[in-house]
PQR file of N, CA, C, O and H, with PARSE charges and radii, in Angstrom:
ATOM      1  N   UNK A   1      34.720 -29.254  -6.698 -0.4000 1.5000
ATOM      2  CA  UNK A   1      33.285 -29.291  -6.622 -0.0000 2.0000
ATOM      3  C   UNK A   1      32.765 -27.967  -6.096  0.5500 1.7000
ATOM      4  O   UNK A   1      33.497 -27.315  -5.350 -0.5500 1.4000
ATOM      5  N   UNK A   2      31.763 -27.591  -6.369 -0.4000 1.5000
ATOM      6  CA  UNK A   2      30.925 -26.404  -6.358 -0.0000 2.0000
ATOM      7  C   UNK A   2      30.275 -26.406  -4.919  0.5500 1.7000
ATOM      8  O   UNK A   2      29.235 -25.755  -5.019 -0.5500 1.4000
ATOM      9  H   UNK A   2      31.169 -28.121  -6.974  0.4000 1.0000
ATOM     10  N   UNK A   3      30.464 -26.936  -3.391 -0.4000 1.5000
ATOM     11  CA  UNK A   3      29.607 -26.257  -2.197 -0.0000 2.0000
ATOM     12  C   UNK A   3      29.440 -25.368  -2.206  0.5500 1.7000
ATOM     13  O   UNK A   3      30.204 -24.541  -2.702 -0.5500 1.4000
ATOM     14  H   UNK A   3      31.309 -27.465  -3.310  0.4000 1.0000
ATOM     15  N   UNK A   4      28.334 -25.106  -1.650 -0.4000 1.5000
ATOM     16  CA  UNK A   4      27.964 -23.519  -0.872 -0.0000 2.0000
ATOM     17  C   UNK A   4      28.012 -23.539   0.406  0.5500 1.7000
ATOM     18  O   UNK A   4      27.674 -24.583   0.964 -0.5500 1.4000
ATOM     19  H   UNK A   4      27.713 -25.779  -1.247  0.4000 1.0000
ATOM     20  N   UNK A   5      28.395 -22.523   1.119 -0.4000 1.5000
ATOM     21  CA  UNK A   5      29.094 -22.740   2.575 -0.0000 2.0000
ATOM     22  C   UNK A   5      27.165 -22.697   3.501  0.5500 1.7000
ATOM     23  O   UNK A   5      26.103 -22.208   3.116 -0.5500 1.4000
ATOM     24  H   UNK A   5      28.670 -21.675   0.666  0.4000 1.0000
ATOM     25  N   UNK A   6      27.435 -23.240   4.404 -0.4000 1.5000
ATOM     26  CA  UNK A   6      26.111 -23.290   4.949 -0.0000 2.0000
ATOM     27  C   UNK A   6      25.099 -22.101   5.281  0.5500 1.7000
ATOM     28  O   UNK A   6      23.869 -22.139   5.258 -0.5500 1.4000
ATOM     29  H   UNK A   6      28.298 -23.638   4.716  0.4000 1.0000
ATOM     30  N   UNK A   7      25.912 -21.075   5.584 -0.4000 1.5000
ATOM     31  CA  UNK A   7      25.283 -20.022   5.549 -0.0000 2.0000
ATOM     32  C   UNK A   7      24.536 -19.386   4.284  0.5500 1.7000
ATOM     33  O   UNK A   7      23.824 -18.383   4.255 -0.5500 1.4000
ATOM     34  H   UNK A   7      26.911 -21.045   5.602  0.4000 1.0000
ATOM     35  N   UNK A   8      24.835 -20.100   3.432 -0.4000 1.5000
ATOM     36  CA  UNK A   8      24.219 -19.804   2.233 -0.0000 2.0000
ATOM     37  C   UNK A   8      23.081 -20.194   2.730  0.5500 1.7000
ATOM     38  O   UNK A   8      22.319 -19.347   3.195 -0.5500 1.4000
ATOM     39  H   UNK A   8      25.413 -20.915   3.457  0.4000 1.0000
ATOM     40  N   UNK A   9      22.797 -21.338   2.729 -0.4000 1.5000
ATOM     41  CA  UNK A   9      21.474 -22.099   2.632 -0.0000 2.0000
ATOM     42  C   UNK A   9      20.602 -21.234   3.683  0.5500 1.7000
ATOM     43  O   UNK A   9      19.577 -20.595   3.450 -0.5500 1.4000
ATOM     44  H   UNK A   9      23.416 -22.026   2.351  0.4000 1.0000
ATOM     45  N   UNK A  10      21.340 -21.402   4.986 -0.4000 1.5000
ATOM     46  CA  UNK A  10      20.871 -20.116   5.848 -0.0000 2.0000
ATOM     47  C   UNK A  10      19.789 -18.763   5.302  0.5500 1.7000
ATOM     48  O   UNK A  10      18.609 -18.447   5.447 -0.5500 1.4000
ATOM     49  H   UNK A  10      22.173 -21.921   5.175  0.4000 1.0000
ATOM     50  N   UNK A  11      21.006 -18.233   4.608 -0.4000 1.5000
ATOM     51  CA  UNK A  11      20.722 -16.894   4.374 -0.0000 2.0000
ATOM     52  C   UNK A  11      19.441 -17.209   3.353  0.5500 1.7000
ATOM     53  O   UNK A  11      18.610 -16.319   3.539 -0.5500 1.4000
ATOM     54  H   UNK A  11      21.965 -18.490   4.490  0.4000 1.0000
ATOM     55  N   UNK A  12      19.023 -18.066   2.435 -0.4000 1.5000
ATOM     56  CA  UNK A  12      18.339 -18.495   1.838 -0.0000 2.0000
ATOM     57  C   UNK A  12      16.835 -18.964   2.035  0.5500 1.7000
ATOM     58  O   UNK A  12      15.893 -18.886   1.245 -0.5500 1.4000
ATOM     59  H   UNK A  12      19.698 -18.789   2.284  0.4000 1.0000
ATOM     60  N   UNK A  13      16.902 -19.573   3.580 -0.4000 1.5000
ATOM     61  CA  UNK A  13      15.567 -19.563   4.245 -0.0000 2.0000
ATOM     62  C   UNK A  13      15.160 -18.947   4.572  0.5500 1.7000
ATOM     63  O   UNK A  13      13.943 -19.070   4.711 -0.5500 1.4000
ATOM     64  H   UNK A  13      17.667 -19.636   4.221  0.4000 1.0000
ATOM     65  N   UNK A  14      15.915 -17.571   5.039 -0.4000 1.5000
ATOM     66  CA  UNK A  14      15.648 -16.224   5.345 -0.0000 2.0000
ATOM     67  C   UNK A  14      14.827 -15.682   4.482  0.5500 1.7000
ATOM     68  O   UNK A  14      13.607 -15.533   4.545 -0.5500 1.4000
ATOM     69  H   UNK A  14      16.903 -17.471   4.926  0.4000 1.0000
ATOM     70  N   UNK A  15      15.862 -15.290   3.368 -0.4000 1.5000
ATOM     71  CA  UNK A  15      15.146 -14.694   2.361 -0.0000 2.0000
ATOM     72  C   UNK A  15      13.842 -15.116   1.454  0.5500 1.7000
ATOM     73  O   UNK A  15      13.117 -14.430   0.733 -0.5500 1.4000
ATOM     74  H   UNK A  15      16.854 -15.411   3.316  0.4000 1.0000
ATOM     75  N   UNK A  16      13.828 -16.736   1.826 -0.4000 1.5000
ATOM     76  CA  UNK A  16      12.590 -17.030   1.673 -0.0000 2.0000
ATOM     77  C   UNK A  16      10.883 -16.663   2.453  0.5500 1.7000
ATOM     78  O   UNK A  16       9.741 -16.371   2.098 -0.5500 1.4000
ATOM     79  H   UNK A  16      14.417 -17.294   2.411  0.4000 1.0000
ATOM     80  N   UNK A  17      11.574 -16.888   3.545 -0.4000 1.5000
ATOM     81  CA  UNK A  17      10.886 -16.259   4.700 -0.0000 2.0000
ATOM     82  C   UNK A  17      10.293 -15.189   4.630  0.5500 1.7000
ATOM     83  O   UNK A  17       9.063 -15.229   4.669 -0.5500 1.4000
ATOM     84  H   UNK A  17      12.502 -17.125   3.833  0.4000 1.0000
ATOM     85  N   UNK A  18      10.986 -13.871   4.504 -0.4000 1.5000
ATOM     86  CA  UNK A  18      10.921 -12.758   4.570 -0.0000 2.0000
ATOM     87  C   UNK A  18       9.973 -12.214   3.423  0.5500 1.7000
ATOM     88  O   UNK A  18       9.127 -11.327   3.537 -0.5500 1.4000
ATOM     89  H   UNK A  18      11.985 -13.838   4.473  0.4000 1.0000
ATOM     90  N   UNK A  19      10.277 -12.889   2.378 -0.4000 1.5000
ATOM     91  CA  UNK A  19       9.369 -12.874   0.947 -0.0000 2.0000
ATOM     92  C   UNK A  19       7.448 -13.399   1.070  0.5500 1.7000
ATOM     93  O   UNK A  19       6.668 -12.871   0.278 -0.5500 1.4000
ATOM     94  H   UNK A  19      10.964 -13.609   2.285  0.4000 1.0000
ATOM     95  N   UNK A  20       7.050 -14.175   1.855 -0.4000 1.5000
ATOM     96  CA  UNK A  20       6.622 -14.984   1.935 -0.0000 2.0000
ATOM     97  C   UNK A  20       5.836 -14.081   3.432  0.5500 1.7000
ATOM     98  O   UNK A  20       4.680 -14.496   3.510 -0.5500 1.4000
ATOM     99  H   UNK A  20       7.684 -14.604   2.498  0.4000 1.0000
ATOM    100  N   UNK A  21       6.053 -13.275   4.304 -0.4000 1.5000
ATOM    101  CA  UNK A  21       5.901 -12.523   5.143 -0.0000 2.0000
ATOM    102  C   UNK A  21       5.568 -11.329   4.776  0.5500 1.7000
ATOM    103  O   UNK A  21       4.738 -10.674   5.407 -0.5500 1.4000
ATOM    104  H   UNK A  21       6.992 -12.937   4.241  0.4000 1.0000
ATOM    105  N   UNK A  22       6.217 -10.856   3.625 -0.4000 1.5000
ATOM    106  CA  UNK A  22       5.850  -9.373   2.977 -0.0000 2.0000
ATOM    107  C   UNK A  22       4.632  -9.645   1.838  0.5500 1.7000
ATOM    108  O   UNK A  22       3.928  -8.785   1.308 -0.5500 1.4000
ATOM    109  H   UNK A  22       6.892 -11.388   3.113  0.4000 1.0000
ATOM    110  N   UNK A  23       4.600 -11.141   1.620 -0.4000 1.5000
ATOM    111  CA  UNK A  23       3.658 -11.162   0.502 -0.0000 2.0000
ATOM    112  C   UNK A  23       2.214 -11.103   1.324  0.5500 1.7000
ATOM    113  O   UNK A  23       1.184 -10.609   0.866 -0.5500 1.4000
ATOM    114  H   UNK A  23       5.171 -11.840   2.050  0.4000 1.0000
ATOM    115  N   UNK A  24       2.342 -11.643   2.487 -0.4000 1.5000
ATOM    116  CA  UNK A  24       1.481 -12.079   3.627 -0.0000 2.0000
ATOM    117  C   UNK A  24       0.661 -10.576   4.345  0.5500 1.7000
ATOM    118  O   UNK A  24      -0.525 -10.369   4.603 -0.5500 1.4000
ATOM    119  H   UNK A  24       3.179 -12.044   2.859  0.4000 1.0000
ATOM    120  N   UNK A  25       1.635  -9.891   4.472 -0.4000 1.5000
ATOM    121  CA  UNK A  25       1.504  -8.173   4.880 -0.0000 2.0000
ATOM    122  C   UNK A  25       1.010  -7.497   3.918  0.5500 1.7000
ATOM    123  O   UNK A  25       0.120  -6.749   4.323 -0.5500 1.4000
ATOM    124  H   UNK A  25       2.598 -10.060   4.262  0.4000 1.0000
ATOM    125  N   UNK A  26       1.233  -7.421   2.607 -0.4000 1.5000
ATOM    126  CA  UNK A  26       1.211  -6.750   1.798 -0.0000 2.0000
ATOM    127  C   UNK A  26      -0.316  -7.116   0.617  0.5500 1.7000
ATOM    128  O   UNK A  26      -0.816  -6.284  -0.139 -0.5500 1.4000
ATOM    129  H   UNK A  26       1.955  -8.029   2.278  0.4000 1.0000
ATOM    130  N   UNK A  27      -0.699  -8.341   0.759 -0.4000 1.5000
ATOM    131  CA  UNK A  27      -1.544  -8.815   0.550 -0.0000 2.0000
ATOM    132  C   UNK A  27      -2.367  -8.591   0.921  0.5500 1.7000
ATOM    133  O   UNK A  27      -3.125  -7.965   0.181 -0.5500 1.4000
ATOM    134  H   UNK A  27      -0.292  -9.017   1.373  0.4000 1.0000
ATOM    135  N   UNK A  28      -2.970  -9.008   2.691 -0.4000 1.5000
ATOM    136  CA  UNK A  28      -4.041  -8.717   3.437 -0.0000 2.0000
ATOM    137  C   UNK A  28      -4.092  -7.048   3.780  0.5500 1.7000
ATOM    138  O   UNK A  28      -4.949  -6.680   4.584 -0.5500 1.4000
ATOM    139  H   UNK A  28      -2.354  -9.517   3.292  0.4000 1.0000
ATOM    140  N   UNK A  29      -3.210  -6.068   3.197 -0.4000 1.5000
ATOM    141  CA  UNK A  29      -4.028  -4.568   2.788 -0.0000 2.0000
ATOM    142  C   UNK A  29      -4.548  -4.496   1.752  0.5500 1.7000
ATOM    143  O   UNK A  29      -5.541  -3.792   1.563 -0.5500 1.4000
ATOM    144  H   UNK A  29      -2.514  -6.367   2.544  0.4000 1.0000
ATOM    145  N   UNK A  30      -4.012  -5.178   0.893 -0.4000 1.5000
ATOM    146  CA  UNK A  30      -4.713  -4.934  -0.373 -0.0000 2.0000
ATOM    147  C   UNK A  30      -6.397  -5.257  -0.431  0.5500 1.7000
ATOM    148  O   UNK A  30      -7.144  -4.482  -1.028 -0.5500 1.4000
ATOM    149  H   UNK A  30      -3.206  -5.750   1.046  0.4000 1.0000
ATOM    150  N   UNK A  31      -6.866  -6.374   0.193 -0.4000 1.5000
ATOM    151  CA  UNK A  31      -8.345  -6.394   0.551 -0.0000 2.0000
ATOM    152  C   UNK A  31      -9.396  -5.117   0.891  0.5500 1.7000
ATOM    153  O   UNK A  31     -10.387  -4.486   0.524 -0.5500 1.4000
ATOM    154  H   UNK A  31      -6.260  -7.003   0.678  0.4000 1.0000
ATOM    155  N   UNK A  32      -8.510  -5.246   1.741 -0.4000 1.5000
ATOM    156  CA  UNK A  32      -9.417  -3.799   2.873 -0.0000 2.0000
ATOM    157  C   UNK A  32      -9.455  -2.584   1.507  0.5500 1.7000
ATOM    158  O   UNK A  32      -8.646  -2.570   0.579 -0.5500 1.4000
ATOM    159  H   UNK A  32      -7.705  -5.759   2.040  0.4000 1.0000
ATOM    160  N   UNK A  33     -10.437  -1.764   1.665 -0.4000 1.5000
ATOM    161  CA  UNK A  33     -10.502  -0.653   0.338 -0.0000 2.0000
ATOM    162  C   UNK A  33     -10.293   0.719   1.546  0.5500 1.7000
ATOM    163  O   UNK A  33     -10.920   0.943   2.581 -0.5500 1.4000
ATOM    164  H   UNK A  33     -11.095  -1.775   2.419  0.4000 1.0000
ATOM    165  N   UNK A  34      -9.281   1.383   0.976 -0.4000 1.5000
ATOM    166  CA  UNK A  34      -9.456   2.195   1.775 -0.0000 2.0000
ATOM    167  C   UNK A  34     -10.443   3.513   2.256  0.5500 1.7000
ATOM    168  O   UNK A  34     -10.812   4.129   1.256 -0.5500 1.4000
ATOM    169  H   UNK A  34      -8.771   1.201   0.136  0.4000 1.0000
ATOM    170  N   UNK A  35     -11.008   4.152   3.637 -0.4000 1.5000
ATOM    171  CA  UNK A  35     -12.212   4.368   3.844 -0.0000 2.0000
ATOM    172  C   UNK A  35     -12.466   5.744   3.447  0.5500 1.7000
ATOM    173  O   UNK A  35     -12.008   6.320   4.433 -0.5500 1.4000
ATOM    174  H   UNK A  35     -10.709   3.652   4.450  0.4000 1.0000
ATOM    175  N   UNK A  36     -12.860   6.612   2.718 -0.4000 1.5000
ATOM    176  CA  UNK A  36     -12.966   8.032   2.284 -0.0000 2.0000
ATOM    177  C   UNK A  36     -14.030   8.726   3.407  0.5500 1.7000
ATOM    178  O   UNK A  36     -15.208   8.390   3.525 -0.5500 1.4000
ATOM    179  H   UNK A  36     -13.232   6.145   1.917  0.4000 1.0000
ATOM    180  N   UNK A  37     -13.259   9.903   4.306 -0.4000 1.5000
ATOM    181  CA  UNK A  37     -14.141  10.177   5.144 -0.0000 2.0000
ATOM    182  C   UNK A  37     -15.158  11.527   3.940  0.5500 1.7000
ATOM    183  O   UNK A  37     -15.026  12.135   2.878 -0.5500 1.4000
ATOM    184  H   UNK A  37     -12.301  10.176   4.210  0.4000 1.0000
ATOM    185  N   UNK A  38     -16.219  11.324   5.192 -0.4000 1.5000
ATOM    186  CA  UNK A  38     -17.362  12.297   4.577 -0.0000 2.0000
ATOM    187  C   UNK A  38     -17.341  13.794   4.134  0.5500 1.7000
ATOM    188  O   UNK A  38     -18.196  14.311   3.415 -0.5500 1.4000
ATOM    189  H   UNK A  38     -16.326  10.830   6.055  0.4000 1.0000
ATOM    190  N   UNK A  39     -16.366  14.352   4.603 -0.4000 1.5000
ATOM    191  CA  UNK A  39     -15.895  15.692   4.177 -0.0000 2.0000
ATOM    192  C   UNK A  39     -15.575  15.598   3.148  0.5500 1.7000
ATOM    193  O   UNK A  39     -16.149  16.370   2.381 -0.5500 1.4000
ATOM    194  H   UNK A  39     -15.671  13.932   5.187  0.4000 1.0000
ATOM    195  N   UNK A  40     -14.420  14.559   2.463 -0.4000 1.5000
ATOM    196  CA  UNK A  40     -13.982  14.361   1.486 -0.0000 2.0000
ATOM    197  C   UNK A  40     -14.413  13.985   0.390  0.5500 1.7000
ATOM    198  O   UNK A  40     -13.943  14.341  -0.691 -0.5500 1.4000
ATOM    199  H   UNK A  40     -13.954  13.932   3.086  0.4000 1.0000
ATOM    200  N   UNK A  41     -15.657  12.981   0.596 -0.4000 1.5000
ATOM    201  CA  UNK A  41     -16.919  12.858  -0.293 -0.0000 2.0000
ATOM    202  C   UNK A  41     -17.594  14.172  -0.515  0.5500 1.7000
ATOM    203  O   UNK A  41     -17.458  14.641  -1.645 -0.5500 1.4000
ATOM    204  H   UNK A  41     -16.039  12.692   1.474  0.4000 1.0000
ATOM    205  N   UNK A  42     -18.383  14.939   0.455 -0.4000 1.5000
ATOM    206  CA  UNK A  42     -18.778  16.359   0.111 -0.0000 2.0000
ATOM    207  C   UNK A  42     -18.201  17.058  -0.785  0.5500 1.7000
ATOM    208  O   UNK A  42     -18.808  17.573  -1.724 -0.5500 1.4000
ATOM    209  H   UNK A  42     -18.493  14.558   1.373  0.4000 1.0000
ATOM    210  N   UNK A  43     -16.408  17.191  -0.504 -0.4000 1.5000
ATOM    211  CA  UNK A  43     -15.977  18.193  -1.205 -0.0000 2.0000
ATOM    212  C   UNK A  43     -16.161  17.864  -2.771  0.5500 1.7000
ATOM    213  O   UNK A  43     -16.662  18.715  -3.506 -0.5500 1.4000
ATOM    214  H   UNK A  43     -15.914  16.772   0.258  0.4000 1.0000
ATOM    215  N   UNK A  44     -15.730  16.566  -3.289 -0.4000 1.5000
ATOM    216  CA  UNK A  44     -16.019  15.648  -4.700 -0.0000 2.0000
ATOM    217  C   UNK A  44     -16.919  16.005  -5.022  0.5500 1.7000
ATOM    218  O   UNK A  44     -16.952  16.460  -6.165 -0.5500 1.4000
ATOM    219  H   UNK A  44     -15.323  15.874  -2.692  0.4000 1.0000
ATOM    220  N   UNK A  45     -18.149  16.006  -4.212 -0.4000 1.5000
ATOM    221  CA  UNK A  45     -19.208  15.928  -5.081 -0.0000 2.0000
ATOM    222  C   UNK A  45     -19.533  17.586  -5.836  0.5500 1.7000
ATOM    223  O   UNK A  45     -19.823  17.828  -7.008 -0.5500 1.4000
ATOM    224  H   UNK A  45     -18.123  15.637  -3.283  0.4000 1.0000
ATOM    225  N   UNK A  46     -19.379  18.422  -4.821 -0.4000 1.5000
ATOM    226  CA  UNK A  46     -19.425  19.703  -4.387 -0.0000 2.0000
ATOM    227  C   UNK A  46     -18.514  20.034  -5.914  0.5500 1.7000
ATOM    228  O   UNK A  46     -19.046  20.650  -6.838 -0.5500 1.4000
ATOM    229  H   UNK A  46     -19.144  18.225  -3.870  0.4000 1.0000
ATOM    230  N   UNK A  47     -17.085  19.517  -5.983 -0.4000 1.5000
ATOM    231  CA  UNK A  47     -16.375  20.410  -7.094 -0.0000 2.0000
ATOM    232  C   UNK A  47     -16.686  19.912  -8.477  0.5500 1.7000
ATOM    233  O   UNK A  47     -16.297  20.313  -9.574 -0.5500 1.4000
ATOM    234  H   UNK A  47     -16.652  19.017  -5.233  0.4000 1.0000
ATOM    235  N   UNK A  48     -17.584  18.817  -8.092 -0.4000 1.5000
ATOM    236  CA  UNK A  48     -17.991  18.050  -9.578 -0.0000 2.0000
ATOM    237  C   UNK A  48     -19.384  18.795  -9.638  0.5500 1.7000
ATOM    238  O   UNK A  48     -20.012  18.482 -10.649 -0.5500 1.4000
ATOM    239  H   UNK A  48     -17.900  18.492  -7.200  0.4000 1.0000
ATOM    240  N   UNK A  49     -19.796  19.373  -9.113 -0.4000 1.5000
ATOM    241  CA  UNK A  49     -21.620  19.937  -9.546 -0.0000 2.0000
ATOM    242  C   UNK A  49     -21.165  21.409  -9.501  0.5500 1.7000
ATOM    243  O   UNK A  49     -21.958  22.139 -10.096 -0.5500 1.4000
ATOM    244  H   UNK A  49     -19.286  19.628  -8.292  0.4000 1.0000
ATOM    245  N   UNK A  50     -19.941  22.151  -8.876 -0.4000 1.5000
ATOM    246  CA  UNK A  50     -19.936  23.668  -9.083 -0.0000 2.0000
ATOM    247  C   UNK A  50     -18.553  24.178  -9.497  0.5500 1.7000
ATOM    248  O   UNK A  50     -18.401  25.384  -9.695 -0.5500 1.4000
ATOM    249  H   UNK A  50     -19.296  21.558  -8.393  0.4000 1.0000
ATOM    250  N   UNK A  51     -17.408  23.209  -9.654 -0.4000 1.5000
ATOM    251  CA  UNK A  51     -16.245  23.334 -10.008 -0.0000 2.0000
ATOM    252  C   UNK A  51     -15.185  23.741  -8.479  0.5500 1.7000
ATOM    253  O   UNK A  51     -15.317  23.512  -7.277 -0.5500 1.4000
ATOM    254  H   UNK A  51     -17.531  22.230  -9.492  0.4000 1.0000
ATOM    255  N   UNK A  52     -14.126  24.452  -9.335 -0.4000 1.5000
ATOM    256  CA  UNK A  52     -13.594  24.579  -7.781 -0.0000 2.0000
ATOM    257  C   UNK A  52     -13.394  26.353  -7.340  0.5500 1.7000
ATOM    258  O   UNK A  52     -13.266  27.322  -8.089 -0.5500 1.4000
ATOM    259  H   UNK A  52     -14.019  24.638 -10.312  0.4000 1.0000
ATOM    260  N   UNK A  53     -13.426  26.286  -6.006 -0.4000 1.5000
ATOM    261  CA  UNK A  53     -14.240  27.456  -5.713 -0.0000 2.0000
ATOM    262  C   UNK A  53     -12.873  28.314  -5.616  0.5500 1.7000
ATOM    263  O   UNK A  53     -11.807  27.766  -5.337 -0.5500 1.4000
ATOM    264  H   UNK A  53     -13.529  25.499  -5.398  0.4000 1.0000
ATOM    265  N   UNK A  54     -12.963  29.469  -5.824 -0.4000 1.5000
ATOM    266  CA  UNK A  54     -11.937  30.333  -5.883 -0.0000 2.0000
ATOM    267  C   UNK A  54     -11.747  31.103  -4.248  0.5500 1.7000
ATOM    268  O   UNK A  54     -12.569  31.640  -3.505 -0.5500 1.4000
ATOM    269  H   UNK A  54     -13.829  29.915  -6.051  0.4000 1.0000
ATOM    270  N   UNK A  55     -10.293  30.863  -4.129 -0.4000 1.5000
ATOM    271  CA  UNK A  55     -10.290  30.839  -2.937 -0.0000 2.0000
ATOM    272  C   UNK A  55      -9.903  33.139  -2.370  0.5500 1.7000
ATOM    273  O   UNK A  55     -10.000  33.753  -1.307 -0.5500 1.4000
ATOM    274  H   UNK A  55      -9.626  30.427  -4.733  0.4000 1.0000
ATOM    275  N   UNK A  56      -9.599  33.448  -3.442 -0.4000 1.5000
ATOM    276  CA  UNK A  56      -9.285  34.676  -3.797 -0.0000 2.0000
ATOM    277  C   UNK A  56     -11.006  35.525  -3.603  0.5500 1.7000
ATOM    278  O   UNK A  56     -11.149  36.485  -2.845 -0.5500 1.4000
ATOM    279  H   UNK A  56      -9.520  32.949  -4.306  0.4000 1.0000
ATOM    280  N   UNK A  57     -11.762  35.141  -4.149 -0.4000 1.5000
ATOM    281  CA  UNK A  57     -13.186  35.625  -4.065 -0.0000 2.0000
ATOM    282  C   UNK A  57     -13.896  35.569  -3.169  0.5500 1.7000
ATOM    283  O   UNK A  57     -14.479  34.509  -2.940 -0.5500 1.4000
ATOM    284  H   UNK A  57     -11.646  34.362  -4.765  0.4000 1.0000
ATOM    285  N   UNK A  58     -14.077  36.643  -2.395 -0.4000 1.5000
ATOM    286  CA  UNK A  58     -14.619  36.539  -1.063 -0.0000 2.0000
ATOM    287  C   UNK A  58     -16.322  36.667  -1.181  0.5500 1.7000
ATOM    288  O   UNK A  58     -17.017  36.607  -0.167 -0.5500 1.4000
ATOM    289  H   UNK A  58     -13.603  37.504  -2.582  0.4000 1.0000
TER
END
C-alpha cells in the first residue's frame, strides 16, 4: 500500500500555509498604487512639453 510518512502531510500544511501568507502579503500591496513624488511629476511633465534637456549644454 501506498502511505505517506507523516511528515509529508506535515510538510504539506506548511506549504499550504506559506502559499496562502504570500498570497495574503502580496495581495494587500497590490492595492496601494504606488506614490510618485513631486519632483518626479515635474520632471515628466517638463520632458514631455520640452524634451530632454542636454546635459552637455551649458
Amino acid at each position: 500500500m501506498d502511505k505517506l510518512p507523516p511528515a509529508t502531510g506535515v510538510a504539506r500544511i506548511g506549504y499550504s500555509a506559506l502559499l496562502a501568507l504570500s498570497a495574503l502579503a502580496f495581495g494587500s500591496c497590490a492595492d496601494t498604487a504606488p506614490e510618485i513624488p513631486q519632483e518626479e511629476l515635474y520632471l515628466r511633465g517638463f520632458i514631455r512639453q520640452f524634451g530632454v534637456p542636454d546635459l552637455e549644454r551649458s
